[in-house]
PAKETOR-417756 format. One line per 5 residues: their letters; for each residue x, y, z of C-alpha. Coordinates in pm, 1 decimal. Layout:
a = X:Y:Z ~ ... .
// end
This chain:
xxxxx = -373.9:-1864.9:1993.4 ~ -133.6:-1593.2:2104.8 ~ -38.5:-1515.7:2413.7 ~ 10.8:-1159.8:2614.6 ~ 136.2:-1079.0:2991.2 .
xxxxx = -100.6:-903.7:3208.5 ~ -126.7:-776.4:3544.4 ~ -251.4:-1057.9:3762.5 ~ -568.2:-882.1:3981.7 ~ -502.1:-1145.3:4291.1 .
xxxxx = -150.3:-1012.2:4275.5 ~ -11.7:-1319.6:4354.1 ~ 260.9:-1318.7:4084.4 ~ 608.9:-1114.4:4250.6 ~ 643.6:-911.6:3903.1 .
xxxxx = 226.1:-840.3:3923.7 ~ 204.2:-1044.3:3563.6 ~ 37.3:-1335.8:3439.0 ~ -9.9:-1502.2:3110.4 ~ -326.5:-1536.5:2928.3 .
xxxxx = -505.8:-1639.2:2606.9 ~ -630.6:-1364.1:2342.9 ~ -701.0:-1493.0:2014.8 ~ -695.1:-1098.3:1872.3 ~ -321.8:-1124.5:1892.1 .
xxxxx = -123.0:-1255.3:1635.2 ~ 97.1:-1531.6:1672.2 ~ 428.9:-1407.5:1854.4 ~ 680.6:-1670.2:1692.1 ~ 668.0:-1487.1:1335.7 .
xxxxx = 769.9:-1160.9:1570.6 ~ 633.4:-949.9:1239.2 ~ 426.5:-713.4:1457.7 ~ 732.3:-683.1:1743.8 ~ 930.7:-360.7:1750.0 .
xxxxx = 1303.5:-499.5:1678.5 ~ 1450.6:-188.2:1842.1 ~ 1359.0:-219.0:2195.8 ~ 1579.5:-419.5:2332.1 ~ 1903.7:-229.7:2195.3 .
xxxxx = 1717.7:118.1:2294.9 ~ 1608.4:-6.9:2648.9 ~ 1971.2:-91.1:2735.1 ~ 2076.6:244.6:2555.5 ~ 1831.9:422.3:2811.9 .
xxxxx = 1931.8:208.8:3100.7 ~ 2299.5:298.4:3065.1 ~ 2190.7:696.3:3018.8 ~ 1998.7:655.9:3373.2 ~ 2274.2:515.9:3520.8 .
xxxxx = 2500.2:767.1:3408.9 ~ 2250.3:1033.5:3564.2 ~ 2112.2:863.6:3860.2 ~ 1777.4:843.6:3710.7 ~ 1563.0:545.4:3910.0 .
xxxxx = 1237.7:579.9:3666.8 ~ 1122.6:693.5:3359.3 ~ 765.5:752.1:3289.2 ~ 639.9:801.3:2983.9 ~ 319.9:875.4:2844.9 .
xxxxx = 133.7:826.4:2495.9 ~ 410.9:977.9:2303.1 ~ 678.7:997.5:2028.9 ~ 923.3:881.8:2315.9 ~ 709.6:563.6:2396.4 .
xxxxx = 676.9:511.2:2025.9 ~ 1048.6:515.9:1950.1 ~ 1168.4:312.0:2259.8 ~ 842.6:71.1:2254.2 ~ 668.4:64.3:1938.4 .
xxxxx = 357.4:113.7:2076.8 ~ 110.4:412.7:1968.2 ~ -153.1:362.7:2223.5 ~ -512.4:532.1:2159.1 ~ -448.7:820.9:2371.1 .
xxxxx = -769.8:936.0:2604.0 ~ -825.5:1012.9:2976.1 ~ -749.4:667.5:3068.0 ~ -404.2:703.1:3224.2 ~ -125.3:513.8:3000.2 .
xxxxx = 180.6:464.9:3129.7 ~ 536.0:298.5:3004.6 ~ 777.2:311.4:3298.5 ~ 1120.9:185.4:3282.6 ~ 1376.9:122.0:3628.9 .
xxxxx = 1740.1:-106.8:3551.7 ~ 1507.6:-400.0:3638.0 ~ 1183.0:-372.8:3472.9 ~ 971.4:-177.3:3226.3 ~ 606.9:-223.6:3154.6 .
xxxxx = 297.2:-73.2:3077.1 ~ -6.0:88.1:3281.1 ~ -258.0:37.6:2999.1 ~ -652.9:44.4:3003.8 ~ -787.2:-337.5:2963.0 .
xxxxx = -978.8:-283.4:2684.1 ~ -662.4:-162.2:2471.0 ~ -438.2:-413.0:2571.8 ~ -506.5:-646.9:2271.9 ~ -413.1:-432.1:2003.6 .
xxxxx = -124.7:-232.0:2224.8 ~ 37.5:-667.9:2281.7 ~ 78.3:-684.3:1892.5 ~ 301.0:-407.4:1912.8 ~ 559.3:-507.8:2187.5 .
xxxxx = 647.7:-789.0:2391.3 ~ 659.8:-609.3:2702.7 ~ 444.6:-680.8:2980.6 ~ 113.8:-505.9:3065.4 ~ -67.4:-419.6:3370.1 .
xxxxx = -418.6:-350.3:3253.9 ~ -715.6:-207.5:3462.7 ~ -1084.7:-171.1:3366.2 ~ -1337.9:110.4:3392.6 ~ -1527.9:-24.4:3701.9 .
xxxxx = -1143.9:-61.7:3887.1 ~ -1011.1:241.6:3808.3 ~ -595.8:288.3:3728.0 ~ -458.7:267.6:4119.0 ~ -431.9:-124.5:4189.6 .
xxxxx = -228.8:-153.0:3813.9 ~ 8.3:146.5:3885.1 ~ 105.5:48.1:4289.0 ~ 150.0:-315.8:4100.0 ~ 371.9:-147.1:3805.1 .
xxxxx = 568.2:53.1:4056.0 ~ 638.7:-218.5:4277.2 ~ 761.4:-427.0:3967.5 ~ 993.5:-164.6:3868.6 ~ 1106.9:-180.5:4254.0 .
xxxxx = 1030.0:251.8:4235.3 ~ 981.0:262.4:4587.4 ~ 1129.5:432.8:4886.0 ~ 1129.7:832.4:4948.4 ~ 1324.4:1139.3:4713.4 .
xxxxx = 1334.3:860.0:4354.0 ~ 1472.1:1028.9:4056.5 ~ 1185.2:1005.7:3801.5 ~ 1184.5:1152.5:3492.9 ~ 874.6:1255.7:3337.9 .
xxxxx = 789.6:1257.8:2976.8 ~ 731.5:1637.7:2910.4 ~ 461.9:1569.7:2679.9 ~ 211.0:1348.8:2898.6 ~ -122.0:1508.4:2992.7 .
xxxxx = -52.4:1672.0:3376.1 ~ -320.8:1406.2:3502.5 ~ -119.8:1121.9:3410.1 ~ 193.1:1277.2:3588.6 ~ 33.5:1388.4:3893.8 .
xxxxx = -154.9:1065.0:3945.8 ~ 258.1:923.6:3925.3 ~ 363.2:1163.9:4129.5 ~ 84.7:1133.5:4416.5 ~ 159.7:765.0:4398.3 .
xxxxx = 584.4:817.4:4479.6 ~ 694.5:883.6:4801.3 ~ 834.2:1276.5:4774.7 ~ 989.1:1227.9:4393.1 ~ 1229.3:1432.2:4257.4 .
xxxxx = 1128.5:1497.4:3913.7 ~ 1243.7:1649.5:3609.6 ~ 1175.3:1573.3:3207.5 ~ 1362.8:1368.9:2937.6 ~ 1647.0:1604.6:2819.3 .
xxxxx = 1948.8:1425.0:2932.5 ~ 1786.9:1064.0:2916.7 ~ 1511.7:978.0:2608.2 ~ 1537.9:1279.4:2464.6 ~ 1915.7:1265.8:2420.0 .
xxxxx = 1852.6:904.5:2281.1 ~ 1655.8:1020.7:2017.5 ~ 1829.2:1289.1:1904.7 ~ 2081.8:1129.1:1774.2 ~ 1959.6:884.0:1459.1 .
xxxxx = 2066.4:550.9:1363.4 ~ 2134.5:430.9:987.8 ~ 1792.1:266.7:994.0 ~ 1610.4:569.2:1079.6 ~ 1840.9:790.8:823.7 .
xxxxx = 1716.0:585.4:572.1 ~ 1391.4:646.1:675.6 ~ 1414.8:998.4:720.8 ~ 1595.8:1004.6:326.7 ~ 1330.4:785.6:162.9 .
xxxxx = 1069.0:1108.0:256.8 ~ 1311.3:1370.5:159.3 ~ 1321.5:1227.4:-192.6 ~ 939.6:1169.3:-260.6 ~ 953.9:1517.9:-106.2 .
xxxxx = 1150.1:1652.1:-338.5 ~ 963.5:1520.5:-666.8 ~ 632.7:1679.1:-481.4 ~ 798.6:2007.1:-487.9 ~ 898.1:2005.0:-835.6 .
xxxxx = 573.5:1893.6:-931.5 ~ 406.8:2197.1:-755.9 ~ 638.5:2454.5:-884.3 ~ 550.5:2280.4:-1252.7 ~ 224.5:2409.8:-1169.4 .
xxxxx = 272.9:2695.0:-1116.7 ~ -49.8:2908.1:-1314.5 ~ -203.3:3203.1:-1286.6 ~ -497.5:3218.3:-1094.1 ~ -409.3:2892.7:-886.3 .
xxxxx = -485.0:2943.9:-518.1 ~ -285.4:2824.4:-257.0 ~ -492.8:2568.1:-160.4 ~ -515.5:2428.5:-506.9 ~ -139.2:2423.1:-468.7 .
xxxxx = -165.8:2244.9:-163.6 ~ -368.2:1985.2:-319.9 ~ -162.1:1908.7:-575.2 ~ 103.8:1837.7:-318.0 ~ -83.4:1637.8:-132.8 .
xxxxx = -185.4:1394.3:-464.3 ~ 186.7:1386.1:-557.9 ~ 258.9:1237.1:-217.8 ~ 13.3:990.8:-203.0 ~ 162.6:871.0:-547.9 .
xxxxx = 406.5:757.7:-399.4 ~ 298.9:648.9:-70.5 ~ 340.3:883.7:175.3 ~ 105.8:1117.5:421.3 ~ 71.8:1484.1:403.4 .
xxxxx = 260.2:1593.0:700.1 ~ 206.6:1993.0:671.6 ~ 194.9:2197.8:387.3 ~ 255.2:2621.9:359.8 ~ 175.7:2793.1:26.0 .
xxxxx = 245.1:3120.5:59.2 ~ 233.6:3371.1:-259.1 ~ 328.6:3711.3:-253.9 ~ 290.9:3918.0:77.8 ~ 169.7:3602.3:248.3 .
xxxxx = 526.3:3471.4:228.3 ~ 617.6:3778.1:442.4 ~ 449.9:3525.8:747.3 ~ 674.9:3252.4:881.1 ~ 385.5:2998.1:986.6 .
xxxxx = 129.2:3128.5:714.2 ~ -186.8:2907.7:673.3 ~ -274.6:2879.6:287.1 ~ -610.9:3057.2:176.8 ~ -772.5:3169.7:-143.5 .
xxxxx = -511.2:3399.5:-257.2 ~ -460.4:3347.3:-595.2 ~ -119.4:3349.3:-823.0 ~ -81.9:3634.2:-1029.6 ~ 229.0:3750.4:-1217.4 .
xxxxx = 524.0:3965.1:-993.1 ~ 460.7:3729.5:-726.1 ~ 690.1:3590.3:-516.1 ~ 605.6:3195.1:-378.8 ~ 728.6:3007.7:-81.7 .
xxxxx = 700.4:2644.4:-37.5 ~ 698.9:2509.6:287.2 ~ 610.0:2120.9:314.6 ~ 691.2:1772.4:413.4 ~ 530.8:1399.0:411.4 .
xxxxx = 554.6:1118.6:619.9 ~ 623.8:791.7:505.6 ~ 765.3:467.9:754.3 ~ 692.9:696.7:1046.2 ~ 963.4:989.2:916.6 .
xxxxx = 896.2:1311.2:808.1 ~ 1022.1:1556.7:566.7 ~ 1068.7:1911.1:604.4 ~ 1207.4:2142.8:327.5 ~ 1174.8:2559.6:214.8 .
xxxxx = 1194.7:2635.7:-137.0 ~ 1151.3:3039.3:-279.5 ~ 1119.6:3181.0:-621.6 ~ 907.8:3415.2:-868.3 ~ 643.5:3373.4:-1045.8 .
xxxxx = 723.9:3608.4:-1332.1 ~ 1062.5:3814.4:-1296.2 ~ 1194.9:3895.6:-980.0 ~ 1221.1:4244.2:-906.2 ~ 1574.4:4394.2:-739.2 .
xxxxx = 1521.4:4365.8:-384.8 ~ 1384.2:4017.6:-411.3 ~ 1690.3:3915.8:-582.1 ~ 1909.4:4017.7:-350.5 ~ 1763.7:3935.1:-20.1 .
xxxxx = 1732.9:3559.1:-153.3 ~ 2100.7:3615.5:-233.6 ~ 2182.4:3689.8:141.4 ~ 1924.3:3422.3:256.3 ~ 2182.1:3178.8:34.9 .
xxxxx = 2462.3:3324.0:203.1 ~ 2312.5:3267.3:554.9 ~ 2238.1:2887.4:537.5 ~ 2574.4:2798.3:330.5 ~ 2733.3:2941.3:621.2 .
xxxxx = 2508.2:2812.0:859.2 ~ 2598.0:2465.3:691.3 ~ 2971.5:2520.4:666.2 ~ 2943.2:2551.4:1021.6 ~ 2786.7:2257.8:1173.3 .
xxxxx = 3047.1:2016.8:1274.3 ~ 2992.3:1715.4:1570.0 ~ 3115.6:1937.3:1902.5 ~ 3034.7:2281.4:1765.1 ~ 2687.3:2452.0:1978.6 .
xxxxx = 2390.8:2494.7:1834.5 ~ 2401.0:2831.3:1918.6 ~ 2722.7:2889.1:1708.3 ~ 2506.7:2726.5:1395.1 ~ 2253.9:2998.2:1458.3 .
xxxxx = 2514.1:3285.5:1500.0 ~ 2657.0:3204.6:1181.6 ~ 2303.0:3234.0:928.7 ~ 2221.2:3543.3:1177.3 ~ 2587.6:3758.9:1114.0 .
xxxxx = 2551.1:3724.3:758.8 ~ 2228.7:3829.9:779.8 ~ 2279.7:4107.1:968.5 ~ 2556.5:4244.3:799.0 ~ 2360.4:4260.4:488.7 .
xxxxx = 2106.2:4510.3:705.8 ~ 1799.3:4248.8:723.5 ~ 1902.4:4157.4:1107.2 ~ 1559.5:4241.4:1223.2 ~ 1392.7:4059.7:954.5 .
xxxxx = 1496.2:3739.1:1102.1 ~ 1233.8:3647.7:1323.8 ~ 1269.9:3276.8:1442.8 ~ 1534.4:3070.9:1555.5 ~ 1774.4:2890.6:1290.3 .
xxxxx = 1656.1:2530.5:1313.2 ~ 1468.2:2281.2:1489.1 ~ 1566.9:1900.2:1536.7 ~ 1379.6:1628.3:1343.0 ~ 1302.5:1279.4:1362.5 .
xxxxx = 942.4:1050.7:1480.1 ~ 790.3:1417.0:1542.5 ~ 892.9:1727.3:1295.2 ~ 988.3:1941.6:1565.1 ~ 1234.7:1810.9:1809.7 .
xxxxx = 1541.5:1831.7:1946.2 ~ 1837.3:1958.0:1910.8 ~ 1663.7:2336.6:1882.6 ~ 1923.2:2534.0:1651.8 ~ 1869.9:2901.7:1843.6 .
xxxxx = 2052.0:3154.1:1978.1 ~ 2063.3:3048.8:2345.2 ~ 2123.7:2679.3:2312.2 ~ 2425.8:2566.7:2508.7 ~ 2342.4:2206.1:2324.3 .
xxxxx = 2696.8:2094.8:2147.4 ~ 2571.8:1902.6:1818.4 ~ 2686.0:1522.5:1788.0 ~ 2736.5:1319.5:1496.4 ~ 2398.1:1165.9:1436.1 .
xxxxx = 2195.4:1502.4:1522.5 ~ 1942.3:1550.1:1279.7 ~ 1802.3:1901.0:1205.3 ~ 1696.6:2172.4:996.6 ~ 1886.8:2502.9:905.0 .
xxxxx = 1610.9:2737.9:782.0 ~ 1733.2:3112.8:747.6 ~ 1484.8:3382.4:607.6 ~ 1432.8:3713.3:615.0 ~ 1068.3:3837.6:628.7 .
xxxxx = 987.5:4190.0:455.2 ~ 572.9:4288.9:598.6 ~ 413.2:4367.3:319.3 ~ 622.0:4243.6:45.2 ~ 739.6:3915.9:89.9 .
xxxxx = 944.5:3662.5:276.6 ~ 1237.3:3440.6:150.5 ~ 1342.2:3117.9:377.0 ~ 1545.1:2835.1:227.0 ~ 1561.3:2520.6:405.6 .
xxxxx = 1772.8:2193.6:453.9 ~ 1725.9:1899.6:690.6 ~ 2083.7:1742.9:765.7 ~ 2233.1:1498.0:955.9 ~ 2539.8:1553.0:1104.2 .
xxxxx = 2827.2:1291.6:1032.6 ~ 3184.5:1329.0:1126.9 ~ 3314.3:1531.6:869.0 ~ 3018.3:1802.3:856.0 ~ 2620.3:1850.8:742.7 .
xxxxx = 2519.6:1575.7:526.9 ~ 2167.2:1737.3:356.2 ~ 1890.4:1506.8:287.2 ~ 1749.0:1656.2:-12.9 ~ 1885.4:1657.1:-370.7 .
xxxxx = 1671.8:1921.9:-493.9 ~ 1901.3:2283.3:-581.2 ~ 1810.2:2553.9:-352.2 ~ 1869.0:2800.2:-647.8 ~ 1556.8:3044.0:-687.6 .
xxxxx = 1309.2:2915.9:-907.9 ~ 1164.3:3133.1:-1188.3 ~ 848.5:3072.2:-1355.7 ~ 735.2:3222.9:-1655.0 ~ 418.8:3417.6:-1598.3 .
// end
């Protein structure tokens, strides 16, 4: 018989917690289900509010919950709720989720039912977290439904809000060895997946078959389809194309966008080629595409800004002639979700840190014809970009 920590209704208890038997729960002493991480990313946040004068942070059913908590709550309009002050964190969480939410963490809980509604728990919560008193500095999880932070809100005494950049956010930006190895692990099935689908290559294979084949190779191996773009011939002309029926046929040029999941880490990676021989043109924009992320990657250092990164894939670029064939940003971070920070764009003041994980993902898109993109996830470590694939970025040529 396991044991949990909930919100006592009679509120007797000063922290608004009492203990109780579930028998759903396993048994806490072999700690197998507990998230090992909290306590060393708890005090990491504590120490980050402190250094920003941050009294709460609120966060919702989210990647940010996930990573400092363990917990992936079933996410519905029953308000959920993780706040953290320097003397408490716990959970708002609906009653009839708190079983399987306690085998996740050790933290305590302060349920509610249906027939209650959410308001006794949260004034409970809040007074645990001592969050009281007028103008708090609360930081808000940006990606919590608006009901959840307005019912926060309504329940502070004249907040002063703003989101998780300089607190969670800046946390999780920067990766530890365990979640490198993580991220890695995915990068390499990802990279056998890739081969496989540009082995093949055939024609009169549709995209979709393509992205099937993909998909098997993953689960091979043990990992999720995380997202998957096929694009052959004009389609690849489309940054965020969504694979159809269009079938492979020689003089075609293919683009392989795609990554897995596996350990809760994704993989992200661009690969470009021909099917058949590549004409002129497409030769030599993938030649200044090359050109762009090498120096895009020769460039991103621990205290260099993201926006430099960017200028340096975008120059070359331009001063090839392609400059307004470059449609999107140079990167996006990338850890628990595949698009994160640090965003690698032209008007980020962010300075990159050892430990920033990202991708660099130049390409230059010709309507009509095609598009090439080539693209690397990297950590940073102190000497430079470290990439996470070991598959060549040379273009791939397939006999027709």
């Amino acid at each position: 018989m396991s044991r949990i920590r909930t919100h006592a209704k009679d509120g007797t208890d000063p922290t608004g917690c009492v203990a109780f038997d579930e028998p759903d729960l396993p048994d806490p002493e072999t700690k197998m289900s507990r998230f090992p991480q909290t306590d060393s990313r708890l005090a990491a946040l504590r120490a980050r509010m402190a250094e920003t004068k941050t009294d709460l942070v609120a966060l919702g059913p989210s990647s940010h919950m996930a990573w400092l908590s363990g917990v992936h709550p079933h996410g519905d309009e029953r308000p959920v709720l993780l706040l953290v002050s320097q003397s408490y964190a716990g959970f708002l969480m609906p009653a009839l989720n708190a079983a399987a939410a306690g085998a996740e963490t050790d933290l305590p809980f302060h349920p509610w039912r249906d027939e209650e509604g959410p308001d006794a728990a949260l004034a409970a919560l809040i007074n645990a977290c001592e969050a009281t008193g007028p103008e708090l500095s609360v930081v808000l999880d940006e990606t919590m439904r608006a009901d959840f932070a307005l019912r926060l809100l309504d329940a502070l005494d004249q907040p002063r809000r703003r989101f998780t950049d300089d607190t969670i956010a800046a946390l999780r930006a920067v990766k530890d060895e365990d979640e490198f190895r993580a991220i890695k692990a995915a990068h390499l099935i990802n990279d056998r997946a890739v081969q496989a689908a540009i082995d093949a290559l055939r024609p009169g294979l549709t995209e979709l078959e393509l992205v099937e084949i993909i998909k098997s190779a993953y689960a091979k191996e043990g990992a999720a389809l995380e997202f998957c773009s096929i694009c052959f011939g004009a389609s690849s002309a489309f940054p965020h194309h969504y694979p159809g029926d269009t079938k492979l046929e020689p003089g075609m040029a293919v683009l392989i966008d795609t990554g897995c999941r596996v350990d809760g880490y994704p993989s992200d990676m661009t690969r470009s080629g021909f099917f058949g021989s590549a004409n002129a043109t497409y030769t030599e924009v993938f030649a200044v595409v090359e050109r762009a992320i090498a120096a895009a990657l020769a460039t991103a250092k621990p205290g260099v800004r993201a926006s430099d990164v960017d200028k340096a894939a975008r120059d070359v670029i331009t001063a090839a002639g392609y400059g307004e064939y470059f449609l999107h940003r140079t990167g996006h971070g990338l850890g628990i979700d595949i698009h994160e920070p640090p965003y690698i764009a032209a008007n980020s003041d962010v300075v990159l840190a050892e430990g920033n994980v990202f991708s660099i993902e130049p390409g230059i898109y010709l309507a009509g014809q095609f598009g090439v993109r080539l693209e690397e996830i990297v950590i940073l470590r102190e000497t430079g970009a470290e990439i996470f694939s070991e598959m060549p970025r040379d273009m791939f040529t397939v006999e027709a």
